[in-house]
N, CA, C and O of each residue as an XYZ file, in Angstrom:
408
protein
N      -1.648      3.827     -8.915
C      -0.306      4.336     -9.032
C       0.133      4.350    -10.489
O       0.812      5.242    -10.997
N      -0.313      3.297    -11.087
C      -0.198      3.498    -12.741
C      -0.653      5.005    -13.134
O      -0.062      6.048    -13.412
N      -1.875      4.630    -13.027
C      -2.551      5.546    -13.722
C      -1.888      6.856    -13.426
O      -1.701      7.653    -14.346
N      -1.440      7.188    -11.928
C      -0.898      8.716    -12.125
C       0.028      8.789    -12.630
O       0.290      9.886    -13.122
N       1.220      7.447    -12.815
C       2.325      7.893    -13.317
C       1.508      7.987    -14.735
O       1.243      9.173    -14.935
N       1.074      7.249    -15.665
C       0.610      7.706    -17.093
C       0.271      8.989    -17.229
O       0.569      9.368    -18.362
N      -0.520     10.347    -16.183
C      -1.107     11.232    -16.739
C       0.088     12.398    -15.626
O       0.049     13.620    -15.765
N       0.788     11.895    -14.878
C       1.847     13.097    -14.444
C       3.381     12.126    -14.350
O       3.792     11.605    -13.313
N       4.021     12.060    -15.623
C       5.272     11.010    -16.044
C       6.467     11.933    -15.153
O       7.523     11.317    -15.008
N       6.436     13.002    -14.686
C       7.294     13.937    -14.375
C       7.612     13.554    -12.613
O       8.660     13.458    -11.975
N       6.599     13.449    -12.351
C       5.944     12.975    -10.686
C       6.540     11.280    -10.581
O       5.978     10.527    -11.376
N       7.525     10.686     -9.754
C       7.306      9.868     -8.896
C       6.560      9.179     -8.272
O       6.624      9.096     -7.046
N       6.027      8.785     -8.720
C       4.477      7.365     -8.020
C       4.697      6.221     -7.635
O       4.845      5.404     -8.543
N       4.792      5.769     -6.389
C       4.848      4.161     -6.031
C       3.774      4.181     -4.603
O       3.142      4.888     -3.818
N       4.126      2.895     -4.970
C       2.378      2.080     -4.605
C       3.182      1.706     -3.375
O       4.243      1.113     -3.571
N       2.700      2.059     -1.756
C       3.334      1.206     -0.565
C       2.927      0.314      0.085
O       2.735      0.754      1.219
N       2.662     -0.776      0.022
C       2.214     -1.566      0.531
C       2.511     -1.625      2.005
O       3.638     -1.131      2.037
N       2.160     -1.956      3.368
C       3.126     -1.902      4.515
C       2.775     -3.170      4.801
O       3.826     -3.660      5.212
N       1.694     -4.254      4.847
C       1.484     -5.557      4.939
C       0.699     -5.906      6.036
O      -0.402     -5.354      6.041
N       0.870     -6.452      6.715
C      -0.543     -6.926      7.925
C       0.135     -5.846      9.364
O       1.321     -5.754      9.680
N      -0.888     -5.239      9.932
C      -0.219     -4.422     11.344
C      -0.799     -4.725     12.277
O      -1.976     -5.010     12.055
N      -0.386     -4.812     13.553
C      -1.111     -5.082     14.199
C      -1.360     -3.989     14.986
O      -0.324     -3.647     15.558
N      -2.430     -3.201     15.292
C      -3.115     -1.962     15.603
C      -4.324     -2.729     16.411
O      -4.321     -3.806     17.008
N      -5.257     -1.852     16.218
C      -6.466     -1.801     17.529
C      -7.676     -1.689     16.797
O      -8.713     -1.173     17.215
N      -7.378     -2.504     15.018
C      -8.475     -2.761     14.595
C      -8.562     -3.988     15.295
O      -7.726     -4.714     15.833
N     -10.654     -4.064     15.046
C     -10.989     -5.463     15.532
C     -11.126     -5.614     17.076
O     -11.534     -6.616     17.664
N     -10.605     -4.141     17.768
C     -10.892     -4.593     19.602
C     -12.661     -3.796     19.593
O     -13.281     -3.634     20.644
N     -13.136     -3.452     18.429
C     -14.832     -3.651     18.916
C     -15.693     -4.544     18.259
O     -16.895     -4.323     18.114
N     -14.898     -5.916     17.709
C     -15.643     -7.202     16.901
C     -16.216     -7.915     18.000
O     -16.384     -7.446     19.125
N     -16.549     -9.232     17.571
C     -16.778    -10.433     18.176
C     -15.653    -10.703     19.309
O     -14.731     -9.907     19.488
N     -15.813    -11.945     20.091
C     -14.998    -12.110     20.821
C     -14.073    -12.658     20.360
O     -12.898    -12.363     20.581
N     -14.542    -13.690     19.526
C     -12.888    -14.069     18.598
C     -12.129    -13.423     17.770
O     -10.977    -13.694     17.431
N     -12.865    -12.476     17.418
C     -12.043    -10.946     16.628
C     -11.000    -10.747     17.571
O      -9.770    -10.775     17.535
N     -12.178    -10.465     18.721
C     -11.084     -9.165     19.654
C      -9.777    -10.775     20.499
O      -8.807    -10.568     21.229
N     -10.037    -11.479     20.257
C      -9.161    -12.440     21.281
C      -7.734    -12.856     20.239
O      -6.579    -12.821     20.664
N      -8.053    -13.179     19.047
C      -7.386    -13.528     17.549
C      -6.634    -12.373     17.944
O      -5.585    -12.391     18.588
N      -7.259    -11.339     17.500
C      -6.007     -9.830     17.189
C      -4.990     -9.764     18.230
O      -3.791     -9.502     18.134
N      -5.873    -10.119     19.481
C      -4.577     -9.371     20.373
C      -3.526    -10.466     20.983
O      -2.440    -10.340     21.549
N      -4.265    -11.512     20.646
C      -3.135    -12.890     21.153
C      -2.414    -13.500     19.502
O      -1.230    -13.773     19.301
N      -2.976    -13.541     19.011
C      -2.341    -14.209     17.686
C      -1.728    -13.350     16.687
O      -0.959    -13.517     15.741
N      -2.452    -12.185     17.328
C      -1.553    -10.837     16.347
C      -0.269    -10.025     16.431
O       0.414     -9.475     15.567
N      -0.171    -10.121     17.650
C       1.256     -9.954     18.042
C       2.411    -10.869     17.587
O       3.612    -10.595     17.598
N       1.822    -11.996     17.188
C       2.721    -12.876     17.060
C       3.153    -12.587     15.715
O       4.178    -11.907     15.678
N       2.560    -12.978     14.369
C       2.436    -12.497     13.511
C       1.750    -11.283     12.591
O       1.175    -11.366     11.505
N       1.960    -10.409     13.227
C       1.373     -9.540     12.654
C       2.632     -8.383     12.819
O       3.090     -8.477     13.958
N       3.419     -7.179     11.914
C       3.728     -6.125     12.109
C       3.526     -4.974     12.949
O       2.478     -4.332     13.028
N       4.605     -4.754     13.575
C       4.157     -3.090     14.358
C       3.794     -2.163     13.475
O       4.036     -2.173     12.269
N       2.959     -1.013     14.350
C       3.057     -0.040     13.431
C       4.486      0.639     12.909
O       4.431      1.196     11.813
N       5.803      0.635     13.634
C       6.998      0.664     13.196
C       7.476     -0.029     11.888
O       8.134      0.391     10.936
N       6.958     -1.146     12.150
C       7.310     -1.929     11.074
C       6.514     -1.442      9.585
O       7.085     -1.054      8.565
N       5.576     -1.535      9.721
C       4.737     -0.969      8.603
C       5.291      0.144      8.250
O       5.041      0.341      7.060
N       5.774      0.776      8.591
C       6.072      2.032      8.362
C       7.285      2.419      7.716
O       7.608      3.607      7.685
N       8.195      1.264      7.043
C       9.046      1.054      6.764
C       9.280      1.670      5.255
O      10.005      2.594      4.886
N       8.433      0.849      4.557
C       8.238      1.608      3.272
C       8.096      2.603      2.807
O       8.616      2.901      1.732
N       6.968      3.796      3.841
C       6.724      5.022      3.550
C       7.794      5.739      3.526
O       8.050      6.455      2.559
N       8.775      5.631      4.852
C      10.156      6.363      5.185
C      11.445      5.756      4.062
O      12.540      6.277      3.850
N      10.955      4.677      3.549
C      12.054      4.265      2.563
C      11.651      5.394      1.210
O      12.343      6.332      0.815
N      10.886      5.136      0.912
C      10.219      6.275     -0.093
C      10.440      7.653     -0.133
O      10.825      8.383     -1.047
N      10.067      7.920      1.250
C      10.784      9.689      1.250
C      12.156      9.711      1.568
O      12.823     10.423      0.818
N      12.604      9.285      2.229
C      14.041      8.993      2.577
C      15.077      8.662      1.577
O      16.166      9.226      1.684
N      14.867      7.766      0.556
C      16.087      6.705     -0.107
C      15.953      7.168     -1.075
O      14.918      7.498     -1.654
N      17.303      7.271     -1.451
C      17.588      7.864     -3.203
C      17.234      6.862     -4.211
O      16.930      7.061     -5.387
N      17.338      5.501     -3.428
C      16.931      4.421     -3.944
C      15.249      4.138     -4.710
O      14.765      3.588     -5.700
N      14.814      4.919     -3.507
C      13.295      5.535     -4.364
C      13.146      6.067     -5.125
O      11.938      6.224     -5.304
N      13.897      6.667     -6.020
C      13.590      7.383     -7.187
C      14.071      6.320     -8.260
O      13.772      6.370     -9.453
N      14.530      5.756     -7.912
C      15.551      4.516     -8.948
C      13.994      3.809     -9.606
O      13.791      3.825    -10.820
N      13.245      3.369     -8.882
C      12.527      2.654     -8.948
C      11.310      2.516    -10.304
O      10.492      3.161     -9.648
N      10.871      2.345    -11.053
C      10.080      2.751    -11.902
C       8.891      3.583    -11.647
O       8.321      3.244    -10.610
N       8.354      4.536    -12.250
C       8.162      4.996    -12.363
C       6.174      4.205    -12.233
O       5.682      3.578    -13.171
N       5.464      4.459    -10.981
C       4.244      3.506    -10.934
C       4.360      1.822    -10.302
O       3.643      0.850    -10.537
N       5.203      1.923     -9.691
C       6.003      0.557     -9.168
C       5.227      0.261     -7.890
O       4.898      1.333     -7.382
N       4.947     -0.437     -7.413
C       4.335     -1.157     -6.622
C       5.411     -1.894     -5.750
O       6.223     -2.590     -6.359
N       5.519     -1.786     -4.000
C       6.616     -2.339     -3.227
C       6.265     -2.422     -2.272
O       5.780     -1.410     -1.766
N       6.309     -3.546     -1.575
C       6.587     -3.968     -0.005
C       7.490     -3.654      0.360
O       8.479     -3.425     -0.336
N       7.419     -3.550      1.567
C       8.808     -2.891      2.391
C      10.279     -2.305      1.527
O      11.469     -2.600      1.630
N       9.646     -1.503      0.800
C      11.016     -1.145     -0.190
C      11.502     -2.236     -0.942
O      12.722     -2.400     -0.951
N      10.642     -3.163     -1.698
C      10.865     -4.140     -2.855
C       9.874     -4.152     -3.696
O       8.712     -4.443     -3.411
N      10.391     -3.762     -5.020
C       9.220     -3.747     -6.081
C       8.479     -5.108     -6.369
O       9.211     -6.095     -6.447
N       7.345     -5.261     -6.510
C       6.484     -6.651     -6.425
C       5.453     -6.352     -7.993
O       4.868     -5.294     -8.228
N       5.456     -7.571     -8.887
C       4.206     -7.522     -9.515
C       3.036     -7.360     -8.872
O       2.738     -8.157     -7.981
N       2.256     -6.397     -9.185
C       0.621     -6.201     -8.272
C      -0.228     -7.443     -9.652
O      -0.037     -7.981    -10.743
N      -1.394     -7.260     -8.310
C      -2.458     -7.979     -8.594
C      -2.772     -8.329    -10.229
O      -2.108     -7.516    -10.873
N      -3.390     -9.062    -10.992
C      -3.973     -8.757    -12.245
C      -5.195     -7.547    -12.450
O      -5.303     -6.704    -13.340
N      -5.836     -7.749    -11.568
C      -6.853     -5.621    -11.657
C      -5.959     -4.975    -11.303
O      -6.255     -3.863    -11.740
N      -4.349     -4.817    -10.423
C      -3.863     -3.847    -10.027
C      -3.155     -3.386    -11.677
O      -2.687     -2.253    -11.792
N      -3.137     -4.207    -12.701
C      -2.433     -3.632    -13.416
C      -3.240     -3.411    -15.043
O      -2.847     -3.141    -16.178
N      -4.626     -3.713    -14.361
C      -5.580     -3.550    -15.465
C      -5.912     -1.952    -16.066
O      -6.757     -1.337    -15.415
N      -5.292     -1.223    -17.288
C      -5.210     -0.011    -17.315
C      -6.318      0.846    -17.488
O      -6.495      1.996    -17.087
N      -7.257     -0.142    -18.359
C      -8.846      0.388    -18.353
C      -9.380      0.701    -17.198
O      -9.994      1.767    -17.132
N      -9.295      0.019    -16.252
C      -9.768     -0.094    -14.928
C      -9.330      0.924    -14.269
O     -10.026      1.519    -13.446
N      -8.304      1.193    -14.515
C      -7.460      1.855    -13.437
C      -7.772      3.432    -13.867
O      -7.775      4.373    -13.074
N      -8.058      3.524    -15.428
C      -8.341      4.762    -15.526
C     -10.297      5.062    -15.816
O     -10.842      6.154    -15.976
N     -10.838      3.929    -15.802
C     -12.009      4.227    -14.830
C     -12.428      4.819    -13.841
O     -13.236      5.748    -13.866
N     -11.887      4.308    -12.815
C     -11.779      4.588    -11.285
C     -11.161      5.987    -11.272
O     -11.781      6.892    -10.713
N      -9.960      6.226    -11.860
C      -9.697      7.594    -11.689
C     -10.533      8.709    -12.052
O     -10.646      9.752    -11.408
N     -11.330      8.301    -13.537
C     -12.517      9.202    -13.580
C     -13.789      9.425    -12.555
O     -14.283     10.477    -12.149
N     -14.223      7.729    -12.221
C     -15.067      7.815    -11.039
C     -14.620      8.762    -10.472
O     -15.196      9.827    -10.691
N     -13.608      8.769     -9.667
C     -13.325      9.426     -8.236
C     -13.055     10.864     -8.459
O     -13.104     11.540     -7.431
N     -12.755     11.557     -9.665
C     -12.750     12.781     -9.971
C     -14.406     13.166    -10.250
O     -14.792     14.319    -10.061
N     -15.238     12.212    -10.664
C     -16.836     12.496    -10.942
C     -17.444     13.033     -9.036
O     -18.148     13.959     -8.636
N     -16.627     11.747     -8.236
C     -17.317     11.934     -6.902
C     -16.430     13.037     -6.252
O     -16.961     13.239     -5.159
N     -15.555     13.695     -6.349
C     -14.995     14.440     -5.309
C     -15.231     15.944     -6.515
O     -14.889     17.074     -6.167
C-alpha cells in the first residue's frame, strides 16, 4: 500500500486489514483443525459481516479519504504495520517482482 501510494500520490491507498473470520477454511484439515474452527471459532473468531467492515468503511466514509495517504487500518483505525510492512526497499522489490511475474 506504500509503495502504490509513492508511485500513484493522486490515488487513495489503504491497507484493510479485516482480522481473524470465521469461514469454512480448515473444514478439509485434520480433525482438530476441523473441530477447533467450528467450535472455538465461533466463539472468537469474526463473521464474515464483521470482517467486512473495513472494506465498506473505505468505500463508504468520507472519513476514508481523511486518512493518509498508504495507511494501514483495522476495522476503520489506522494501525502502525509490521516492520517489513513498512520496509520501502522491500516493498518496492516485490512490486517489481510481481510486475516481472504477471
Amino acid at each position: 500500500t506504500n509503495e502504490s501510494a509513492r508511485r500513484w500520490p493522486d490515488i487513495q491507498s489503504v491497507c484493510l486489514h479485516p482480522g481473524s473470520i470465521h469461514t469454512g477454511f480448515g473444514q478439509e484439515g485434520s480433525w482438530w483443525l476441523r473441530t477447533s474452527t467450528k467450535y472455538v471459532g465461533g466463539l472468537v473468531l469474526k463473521t464474515p459481516e464483521q470482517g467486512s467492515v473495513g472494506l465498506v468503511w473505505a468505500a463508504n466514509d468520507d472519513a476514508a479519504m481523511s486518512v493518509a495517504n498508504g495507511s494501514y487500518t483495522i476495522d476503520g483505525v489506522v494501525k502502525r504495520p509490521a516492520r517489513r510492512g513498512r520496509d520501502a526497499v522491500m516493498a518496492a522489490a516485490l512490486w517489481e517482482e510481481s510486475l516481472r511475474l504477471t
